[in-house]
Each structure stands twice: as C-alpha cells, then as structure tokens.
C-alpha positions in Angstrom: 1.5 2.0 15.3 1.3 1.7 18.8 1.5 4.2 21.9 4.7 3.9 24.5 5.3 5.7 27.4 8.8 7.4 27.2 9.2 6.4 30.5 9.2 2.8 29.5 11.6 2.9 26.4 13.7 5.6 26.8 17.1 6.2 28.7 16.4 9.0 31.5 18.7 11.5 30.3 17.1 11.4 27.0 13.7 11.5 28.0 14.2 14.7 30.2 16.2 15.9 27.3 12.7 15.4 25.5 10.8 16.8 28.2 12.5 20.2 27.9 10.4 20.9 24.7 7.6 19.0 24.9 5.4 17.4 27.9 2.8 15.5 28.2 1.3 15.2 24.4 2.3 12.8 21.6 5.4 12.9 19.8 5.8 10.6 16.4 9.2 9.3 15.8 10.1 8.2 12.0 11.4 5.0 10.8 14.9 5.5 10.2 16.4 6.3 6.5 14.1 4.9 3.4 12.4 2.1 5.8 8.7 3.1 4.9 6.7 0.4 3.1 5.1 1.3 0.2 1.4 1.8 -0.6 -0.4 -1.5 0.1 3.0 -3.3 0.7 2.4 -4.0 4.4 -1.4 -5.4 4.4 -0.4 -6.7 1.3 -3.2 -4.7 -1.1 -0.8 -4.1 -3.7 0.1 -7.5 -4.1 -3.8 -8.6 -4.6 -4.3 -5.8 -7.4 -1.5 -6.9 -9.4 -3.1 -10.8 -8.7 -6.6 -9.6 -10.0 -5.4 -7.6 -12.8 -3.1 -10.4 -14.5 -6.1 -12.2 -13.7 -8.4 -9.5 -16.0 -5.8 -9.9 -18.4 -5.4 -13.4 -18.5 -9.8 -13.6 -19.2 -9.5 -10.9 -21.7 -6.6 -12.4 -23.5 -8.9 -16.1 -23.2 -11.6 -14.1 -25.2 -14.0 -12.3 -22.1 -15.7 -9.4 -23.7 -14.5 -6.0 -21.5 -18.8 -5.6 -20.4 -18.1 -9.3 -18.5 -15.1 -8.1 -17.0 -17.0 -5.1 -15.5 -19.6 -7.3 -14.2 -17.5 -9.6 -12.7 -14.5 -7.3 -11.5 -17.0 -4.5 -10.7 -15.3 -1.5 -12.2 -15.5 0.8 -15.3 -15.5 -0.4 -18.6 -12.3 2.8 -18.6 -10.6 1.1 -15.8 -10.8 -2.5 -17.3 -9.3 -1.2 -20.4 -6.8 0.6 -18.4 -5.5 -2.8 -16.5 -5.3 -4.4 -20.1 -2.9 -2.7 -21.7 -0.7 -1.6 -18.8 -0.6 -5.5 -18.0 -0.2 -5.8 -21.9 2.6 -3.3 -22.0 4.2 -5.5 -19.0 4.0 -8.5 -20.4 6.0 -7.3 -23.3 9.2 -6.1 -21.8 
C-alpha cells in the first residue's frame, strides 16, 4: 500500500470536500465491494502450504513414518497428522 498526496489524485472539489473533516493526517480508502485478497493469496503463501502439504501427504501415503515428516517439514508430530487427514478428507471428495 502506498502513500499519495490528495493533491495529486484527487479532483479539487473533492479534495476540499475532504479537507473539511480531516487535514493533514492519513486517511485509508477501501477496495471497493468484496475486492480483498484472501490470506496468503497475494504473496502467494497460501498456494505454497497447500504445495507442501499434498507433498506431506503424498510421502506419508509412499510409506514416510510421521517422526520423518517432522524432521524434514519441521513441525509437530499434531500438525503432520493434522495435514494428513484434511488432505486425506480432500482427496476423497
């Protein structure tokens, strides 16, 4: 999110319109209607979760005991069984 001065992007009436409530400090203006990203959709996170879990699901399913998944993936032996079976439950429907 970047800063702009009013003064640059604005049409005159509007930005003294503006300036009749507030001068001189920040004002955020939302993205119109439902336009927000979702969590990790932008910088594209999300996407490499679901990559690395199919892929803890794929070595599970190839016979890799759950105590190498935590070494290799570096999480819980609660949070490796928690990627197999939602990716289990995916896979079925």
């Amino acid at each position: 999110m970047g800063y702009k001065n009013g003064r640059d992007v604005l049409p005159r009436e509007l930005l003294r319109e503006l300036q009749k409530y507030i001068q001189g400090e920040l004002v955020y203006v939302p993205k119109e209607g439902n336009a927000r990203a979702g969590w990790g959709e932008n910088n594209g996170t999300r996407s490499e979760l679901e990559k690395r879990n199919h892929e803890i699901y794929h070595r599970y399913t190839n016979g890799a005991k759950i105590e190498e998944l935590v070494g290799r993936y570096h999480l819980s032996q609660d949070s490796i069984r928690k990627i197999i079976v939602k990716t289990s439950r995916e896979q079925t429907y």
